[in-house]
Each structure stands twice: as structure tokens, then as C-alpha cells.
C-alpha positions as a printed Julia matrix, in Angstrom:
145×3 Matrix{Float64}:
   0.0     0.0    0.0
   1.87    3.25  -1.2
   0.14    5.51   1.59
   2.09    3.14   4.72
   5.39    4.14   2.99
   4.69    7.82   3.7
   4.04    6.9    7.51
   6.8     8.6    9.46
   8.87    6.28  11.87
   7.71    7.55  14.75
   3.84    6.39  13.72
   5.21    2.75  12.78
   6.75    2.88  16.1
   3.79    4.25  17.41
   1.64    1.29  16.1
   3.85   -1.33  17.05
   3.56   -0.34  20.46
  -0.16   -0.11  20.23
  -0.4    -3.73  18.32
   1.45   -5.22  20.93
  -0.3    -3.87  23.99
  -3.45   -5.31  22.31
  -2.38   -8.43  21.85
  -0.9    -9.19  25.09
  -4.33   -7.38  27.13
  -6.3    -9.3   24.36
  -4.92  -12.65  24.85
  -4.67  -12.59  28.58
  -8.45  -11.12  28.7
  -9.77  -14.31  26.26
  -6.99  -16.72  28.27
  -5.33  -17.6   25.08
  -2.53  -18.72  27.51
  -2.62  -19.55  30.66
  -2.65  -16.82  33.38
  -4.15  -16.66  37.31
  -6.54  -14.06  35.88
  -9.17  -16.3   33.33
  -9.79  -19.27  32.39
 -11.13  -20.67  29.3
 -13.56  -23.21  28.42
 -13.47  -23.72  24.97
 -10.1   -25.2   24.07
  -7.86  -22.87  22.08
  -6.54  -23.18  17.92
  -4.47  -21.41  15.97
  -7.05  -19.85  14.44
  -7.6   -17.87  17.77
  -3.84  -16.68  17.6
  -4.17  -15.49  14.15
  -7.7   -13.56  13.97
  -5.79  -12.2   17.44
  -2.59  -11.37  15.32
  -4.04   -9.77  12.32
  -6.67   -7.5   14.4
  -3.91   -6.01  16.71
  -2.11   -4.93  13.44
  -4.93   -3.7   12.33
  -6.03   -1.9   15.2
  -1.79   -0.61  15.53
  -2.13    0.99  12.62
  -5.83    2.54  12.72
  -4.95    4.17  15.76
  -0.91    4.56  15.36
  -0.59    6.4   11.9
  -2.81   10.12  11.64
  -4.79   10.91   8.75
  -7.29   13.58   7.53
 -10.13   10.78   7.88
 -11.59    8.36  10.53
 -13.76    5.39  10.21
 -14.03    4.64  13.8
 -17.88    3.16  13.27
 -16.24    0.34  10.76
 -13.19   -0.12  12.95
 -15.46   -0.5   15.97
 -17.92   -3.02  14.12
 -14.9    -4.88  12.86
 -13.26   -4.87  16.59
 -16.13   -6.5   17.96
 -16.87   -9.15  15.36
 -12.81   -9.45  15.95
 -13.12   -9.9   19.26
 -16.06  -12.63  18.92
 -13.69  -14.08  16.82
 -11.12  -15.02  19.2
 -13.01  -14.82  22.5
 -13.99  -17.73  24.57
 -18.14  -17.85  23.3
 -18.98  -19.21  26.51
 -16.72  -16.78  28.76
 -18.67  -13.78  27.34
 -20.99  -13.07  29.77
 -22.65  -10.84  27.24
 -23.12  -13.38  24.85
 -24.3   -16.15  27.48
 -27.22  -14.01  29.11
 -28.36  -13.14  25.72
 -28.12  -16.56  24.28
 -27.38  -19.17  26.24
 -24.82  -21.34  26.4
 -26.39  -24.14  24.2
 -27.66  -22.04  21.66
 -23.82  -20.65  21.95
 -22.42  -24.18  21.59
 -24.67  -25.77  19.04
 -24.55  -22.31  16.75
 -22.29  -19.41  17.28
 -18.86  -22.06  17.74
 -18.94  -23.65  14.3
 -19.14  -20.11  12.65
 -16.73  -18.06  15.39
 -14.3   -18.23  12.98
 -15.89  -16.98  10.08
 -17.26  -14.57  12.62
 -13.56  -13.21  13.34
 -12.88  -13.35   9.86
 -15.67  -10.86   8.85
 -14.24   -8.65  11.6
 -10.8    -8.31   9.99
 -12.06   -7.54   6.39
 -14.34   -4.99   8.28
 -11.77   -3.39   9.96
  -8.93   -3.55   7.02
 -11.78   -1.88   5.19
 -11.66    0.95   7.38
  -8.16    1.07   7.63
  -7.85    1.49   3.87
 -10.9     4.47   3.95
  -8.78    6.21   6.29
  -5.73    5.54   4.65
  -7.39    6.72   0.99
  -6.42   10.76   2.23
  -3.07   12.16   2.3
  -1.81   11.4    5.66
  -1.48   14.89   8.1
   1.57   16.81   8.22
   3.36   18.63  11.61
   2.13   22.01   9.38
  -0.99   20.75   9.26
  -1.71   19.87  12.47
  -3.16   23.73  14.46
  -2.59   23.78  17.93
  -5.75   25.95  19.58
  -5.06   28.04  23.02
């Protein structure tokens, strides 16, 4: 993509930092690993480690680089289905009092996945739309007092 060659150093250092503070409060949150804090009851794939991967890139660079443009109601839509992606469908409390957890088992785990998928086009959708204007220069930038 031509317009992450014009992102200054700082900003790719920036989202680096970013990506990897989400994936370490991510994963500990959905107990990807182990850790005193959660515990899981679905088992854990690889699949969980890469929609977990690719959406705190994505979510590194949405925040990390400035542009003239947000999309924050795509990024947020694609966050969430992100998150649903990876997360533990029957540690979500949100998702069990709405649900249930055998409704949850029998139809939202086979398509979790897919689920997670959906979130990372989403949100590399709204990446790109905010990537599509000339990224913001220090002159552009006014400070107000």
C-alpha cells in the first residue's frame, strides 16, 4: 500500500507499540494462555492466535498512523466481530445471558471463525478508507489556546 510508505517512523513505532499492547491485554483477557486471571472453556486453535494477530495490526495501525479521515464506526464493528472471533463464546458473559450457552455451543462455535474473519475484512476496510487521504503533516496539524 503506497500511503504506509509515507508513515513517518515515529507512527510505525507508534503502532507497534499499540499492536502489541493489544495483543498481550487481548490474549490474557480471552486466556489464550494460561494466566491466574481467566480461564477458558473452549479449548484454544491457531485460528484464535491469528484472527488475534491480524486485528492487533490492524487496530496498531488505525490508531498509530494520523490521517485527515476516521472510520471509527467500521473499525469499531470490525473490533467487535474481531473480538467474537477469538473470545472464549462461553466466557462472554454478554453473549451467554443473551443466548445461552447451548444455543452458543450448538450455533455461534462452528461459525466463530468466520465470525472473526468478517471482523478483519471490516476493519482492514476501514483502515484502507482512512488511509485513501493524504496522511497529516506537523504544518498541518493547528494547535488551539
Amino acid at each position: 500500500m503506497k500511503r504506509l510508505k509515507e508513515v513517518s517512523l515515529k507512527e510505525q513505532f507508534i503502532s507497534l507499540i499499540i499492536a502489541a499492547m493489544v495483543f498481550v491485554m487481548m490474549g490474557t483477557l480471552t486466556a489464550l494462555w494460561n494466566n491466574p486471571y481467566f480461564i477458558r472453556m473452549t479449548p484454544v486453535t491457531d485460528w484464535d492466535y491469528l484472527i488475534l494477530s491480524l486485528e492487533s495490526i490492524l487496530i496498531g495501525l488505525f490508531f498509530g498512523i494520523r490521517t485527515r479521515r476516521c472510520a471509527t464506526k467500521k473499525a469499531g464493528i470490525g473490533g467487535v466481530f474481531g473480538f467474537l472471533g477469538f473470545g472464549c463464546s462461553i466466557c462472554n458473559k454478554l453473549l451467554l445471558l443473551l443466548f445461552g450457552s447451548s444455543f452458543l455451543l450448538t450455533y455461534f462455535e462452528p461459525i466463530r471463525y468466520y465470525v472473526g474473519a468478517a471482523g478483519i475484512l471490516i476493519f482492514s476496510f476501514a483502515l484502507y478508507q482512512k488511509m485513501a487521504l493524504p496522511l497529516l503533516q506537523a504544518a498541518d496539524i493547528k494547535t488551539e489556546v
